[in-house]
C-alpha positions in Angstrom: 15.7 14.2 -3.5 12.5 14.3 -6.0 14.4 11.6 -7.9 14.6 9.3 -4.8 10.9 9.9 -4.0 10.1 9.0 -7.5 11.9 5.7 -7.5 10.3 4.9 -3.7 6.7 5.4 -5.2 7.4 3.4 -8.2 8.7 0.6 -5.7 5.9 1.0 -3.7 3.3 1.1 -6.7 4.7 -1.9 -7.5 5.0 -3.8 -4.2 1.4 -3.2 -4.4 0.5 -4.6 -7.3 2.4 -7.8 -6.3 0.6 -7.9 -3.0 -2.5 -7.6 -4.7 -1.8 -10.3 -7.4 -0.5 -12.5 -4.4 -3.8 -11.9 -2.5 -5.8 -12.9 -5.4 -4.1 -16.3 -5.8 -4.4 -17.0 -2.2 -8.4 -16.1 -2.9 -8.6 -18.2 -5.6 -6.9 -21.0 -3.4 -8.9 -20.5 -0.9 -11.6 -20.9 -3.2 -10.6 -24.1 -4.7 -10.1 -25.5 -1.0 -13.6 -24.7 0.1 -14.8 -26.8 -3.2 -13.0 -29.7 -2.4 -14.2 -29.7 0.9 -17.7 -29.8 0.2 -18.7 -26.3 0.5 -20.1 -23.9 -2.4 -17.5 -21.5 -3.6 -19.0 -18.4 -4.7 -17.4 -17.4 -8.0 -14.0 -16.0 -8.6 -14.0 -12.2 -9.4 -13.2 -10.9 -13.3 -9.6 -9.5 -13.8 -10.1 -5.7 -15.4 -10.5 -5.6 -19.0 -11.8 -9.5 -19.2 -14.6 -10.9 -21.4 -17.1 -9.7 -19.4 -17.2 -6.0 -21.3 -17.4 -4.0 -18.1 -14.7 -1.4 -18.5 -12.9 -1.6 -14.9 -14.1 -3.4 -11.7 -17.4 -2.9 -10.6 -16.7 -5.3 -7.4 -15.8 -3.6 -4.7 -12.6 -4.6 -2.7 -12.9 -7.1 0.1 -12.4 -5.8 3.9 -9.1 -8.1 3.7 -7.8 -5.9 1.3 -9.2 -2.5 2.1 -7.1 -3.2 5.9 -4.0 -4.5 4.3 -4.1 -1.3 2.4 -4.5 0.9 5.6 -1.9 -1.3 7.0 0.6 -0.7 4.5 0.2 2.9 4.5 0.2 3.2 8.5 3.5 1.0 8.1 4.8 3.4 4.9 4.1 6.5 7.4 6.0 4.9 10.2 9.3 4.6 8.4 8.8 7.3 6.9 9.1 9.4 10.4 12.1 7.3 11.4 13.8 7.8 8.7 12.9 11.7 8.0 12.8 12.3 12.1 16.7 13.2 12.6 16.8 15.0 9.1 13.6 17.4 10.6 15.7 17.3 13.9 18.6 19.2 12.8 16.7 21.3 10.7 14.5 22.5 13.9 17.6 22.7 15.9 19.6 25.1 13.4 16.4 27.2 13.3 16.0 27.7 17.0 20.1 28.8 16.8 19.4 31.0 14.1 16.0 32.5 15.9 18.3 32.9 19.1 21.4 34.4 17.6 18.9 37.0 15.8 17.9 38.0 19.4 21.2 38.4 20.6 
């Protein structure tokens, strides 16, 4: 069972580093789009550990991202309880036969 968990939080880990790559091309096209247009497009952020000698990111995440990551995690919990729910189920059943034998 701690195997399997392993292996779902490295998929997950790294589901989220793809989603987070993904949403900064689609920032940086968005970007690139507003320039064309006409409009001023405010810089693109630093990846960690470029030229800029800041160890880490000292921007903060964008509301876009911070809600996705909610999201995901309200969406993680959900499937988690459907798949754990008849598991936890049959376990609460068995007790509740065990508790009323004991009385018997």
């Amino acid at each position: 069972m701690e195997q399997r968990l392993a292996r779902v939080e490295a998929q997950a880990r790294a589901a989220a580093e793809s989603l987070g790559d993904l949403l900064a091309e689609v920032d940086t096209i968005r970007r690139q789009t507003r320039a064309q247009g006409g409009e001023q497009a405010p810089a693109p952020p630093q990846k960690h550990g470029g030229a800029g000698g800041a160890a880490g990111g000292s921007e903060a995440p964008s509301l876009l991202l911070t809600a996705l990551f909610i999201h995901e995690v309200w969406l993680f919990m959900q499937h988690a309880n459907v798949l754990l729910n008849p598991y936890l189920q049959r376990l609460d059943r068995q007790y509740g036969v065990a508790l009323l034998r004991r009385r018997m």
